[in-house]
N, C-alpha and C positions, 0 to 999 in steps of 0.2 A: 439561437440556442440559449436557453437559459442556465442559472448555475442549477449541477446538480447535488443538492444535500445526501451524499452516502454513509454521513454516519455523522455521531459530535462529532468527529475531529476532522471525517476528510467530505471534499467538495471536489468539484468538479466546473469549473467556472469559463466561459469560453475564452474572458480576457486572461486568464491568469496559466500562462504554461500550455498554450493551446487549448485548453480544454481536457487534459491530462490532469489524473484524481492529486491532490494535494494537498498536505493537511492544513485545516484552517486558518487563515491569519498570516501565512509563510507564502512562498514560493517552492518548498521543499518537496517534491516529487514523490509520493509514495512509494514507485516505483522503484527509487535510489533505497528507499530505508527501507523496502522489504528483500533489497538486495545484500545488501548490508548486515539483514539478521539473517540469511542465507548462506551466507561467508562467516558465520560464525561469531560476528562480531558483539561483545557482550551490551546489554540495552543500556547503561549507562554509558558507555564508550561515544556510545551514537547521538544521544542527548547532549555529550559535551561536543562531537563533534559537527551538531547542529547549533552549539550555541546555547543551549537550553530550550529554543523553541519549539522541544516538541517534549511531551510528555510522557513519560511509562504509559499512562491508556493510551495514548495517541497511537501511539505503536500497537499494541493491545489488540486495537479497534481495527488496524490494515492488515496485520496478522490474522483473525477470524474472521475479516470480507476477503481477502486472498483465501481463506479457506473454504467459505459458501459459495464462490465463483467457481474454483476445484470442484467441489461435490455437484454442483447444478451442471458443470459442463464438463463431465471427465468424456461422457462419450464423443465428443465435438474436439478433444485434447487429446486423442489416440494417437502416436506416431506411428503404430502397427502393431500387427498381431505377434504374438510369444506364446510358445509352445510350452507346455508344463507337462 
């Protein structure tokens, strides 16, 4: 498997994290910092608690491919149906 280029900031690379998306340059799991602004945490908070290695886009950028991966696959994400 090669690295996959998902955006400037995050990669996907097989040595680095299994192969799990991460932002460039780090070992920081995209996963952790979209949990992270999920829990409320303010984007500066997250930067210091990375250290500085990640950037206001960096986040930016896994925030709106967490979004296009939502919209391309809500129907494939249904936990079930709801009555209205």
């Amino acid at each position: 498997m090669e690295t996959k280029v998902l955006g400037r900031y995050i990669i996907a690379a097989p040595d680095i994290c299994h192969g799990q998306p991460t932002f460039r340059g780090t070992r920081i799991l995209v996963s952790a910092v979209l949990e992270q602004v999920a829990n409320g945490m303010a984007w500066e908070a997250i930067i210091e608690e990375w250290r500085g290695s990640l950037k206001k886009e960096a986040i930016t950028e896994a925030v709106l491919l967490a979004r296009e991966v939502l919209v391309a696959h809500a129907e494939d994400l249904t936990l079930g149906q709801v009555s209205v």
